[in-house]
C-alpha positions in Angstrom: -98.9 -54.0 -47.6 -97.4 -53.3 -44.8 -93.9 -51.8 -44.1 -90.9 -53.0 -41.3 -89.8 -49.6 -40.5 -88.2 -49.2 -36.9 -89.9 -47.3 -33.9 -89.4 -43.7 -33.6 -87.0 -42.5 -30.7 -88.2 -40.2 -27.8 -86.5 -37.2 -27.3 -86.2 -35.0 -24.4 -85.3 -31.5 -24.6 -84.8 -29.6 -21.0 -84.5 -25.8 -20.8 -82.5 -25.8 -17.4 -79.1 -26.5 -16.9 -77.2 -28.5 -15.0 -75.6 -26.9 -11.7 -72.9 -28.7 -10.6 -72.3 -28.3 -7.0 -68.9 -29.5 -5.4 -67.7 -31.2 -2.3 -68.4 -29.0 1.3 -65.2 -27.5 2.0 -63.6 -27.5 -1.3 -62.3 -24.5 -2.7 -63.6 -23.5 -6.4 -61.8 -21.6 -9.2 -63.8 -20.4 -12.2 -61.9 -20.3 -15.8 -62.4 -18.4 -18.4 -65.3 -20.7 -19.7 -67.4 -20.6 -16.8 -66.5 -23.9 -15.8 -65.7 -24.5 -12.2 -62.1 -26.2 -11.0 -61.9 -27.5 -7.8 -58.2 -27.5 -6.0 -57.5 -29.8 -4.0 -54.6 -27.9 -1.7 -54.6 -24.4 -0.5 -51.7 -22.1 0.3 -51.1 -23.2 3.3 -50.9 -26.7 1.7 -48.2 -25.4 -1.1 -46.4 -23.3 1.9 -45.6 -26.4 3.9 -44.8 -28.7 1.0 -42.0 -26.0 0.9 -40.9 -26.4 4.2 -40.5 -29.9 4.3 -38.7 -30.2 0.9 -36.5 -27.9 2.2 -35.6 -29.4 5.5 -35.2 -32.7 3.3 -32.5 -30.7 0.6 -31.0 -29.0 4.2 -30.5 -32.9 5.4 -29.1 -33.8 2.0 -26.5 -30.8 2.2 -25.4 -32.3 6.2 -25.1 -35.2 4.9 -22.5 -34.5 2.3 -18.8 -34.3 2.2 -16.5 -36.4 4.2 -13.2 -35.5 2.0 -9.9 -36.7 4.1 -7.0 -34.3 4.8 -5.1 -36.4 2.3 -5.4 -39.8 0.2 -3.1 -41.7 2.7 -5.3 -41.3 5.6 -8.3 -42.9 7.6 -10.0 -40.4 9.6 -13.2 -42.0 11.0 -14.5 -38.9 13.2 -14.8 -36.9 9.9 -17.3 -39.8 8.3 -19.0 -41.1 11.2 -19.5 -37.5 12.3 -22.7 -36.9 14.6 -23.6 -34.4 11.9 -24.1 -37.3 9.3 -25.5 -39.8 11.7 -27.6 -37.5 13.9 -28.9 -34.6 13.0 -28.8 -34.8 9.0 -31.3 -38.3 9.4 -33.4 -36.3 12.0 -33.6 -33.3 10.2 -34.6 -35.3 6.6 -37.5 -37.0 9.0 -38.6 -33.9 10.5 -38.9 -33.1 6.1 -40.7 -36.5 5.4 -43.6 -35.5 8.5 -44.1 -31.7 7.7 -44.5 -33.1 3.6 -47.0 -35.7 5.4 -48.8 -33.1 7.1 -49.1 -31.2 4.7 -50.8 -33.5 2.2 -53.3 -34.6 4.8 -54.0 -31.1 6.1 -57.2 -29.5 5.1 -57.0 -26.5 3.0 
């Protein structure tokens, strides 16, 4: 008689382990397991991400305001001031680029 039993599986069994070697240029952190993180910025990256959110809040803030002496009048120098139109738009832009840069900058 003979019996249908299925095929034994192979298995392998290694002894080394498997080094895991990141990107040139990357920086590593190790954790408390001995695994490795990679970051993606460094601190120059973080510093300038400051600077340009706070040239875009400093835009923001120029921007703002515009309150008229009194309800009754129209005063278009204080809206169409060149502090609103000029340098507050320039000075968000100048924020947008240094944010840009700074995300494409290598750490």
């Amino acid at each position: 008689m003979s019996q249908n039993r299925p095929p034994k599986k192979k298995v392998v069994v290694t002894t080394q382990k498997k080094v895991d070697t990141p990107a040139p240029g990357r920086r590593r952190m190790a954790d408390a397991g001995n695994r490795v993180q990679e970051l993606e910025f460094g601190r120059k990256n973080y510093i300038l991400m400051g600077v340009g959110a706070a040239l875009i809040v400093i835009g923001l803030f120029l921007m703002a305001g515009g309150n008229m002496p009194d309800r009754q009048t129209w005063d278009p120098d204080i809206i169409y001031s060149t502090r609103r139109t000029l340098i507050a738009p320039i000075v968000i832009l100048a924020g947008l680029a240094v944010e840009i840069v700074a995300i494409f900058k290598k750490g």
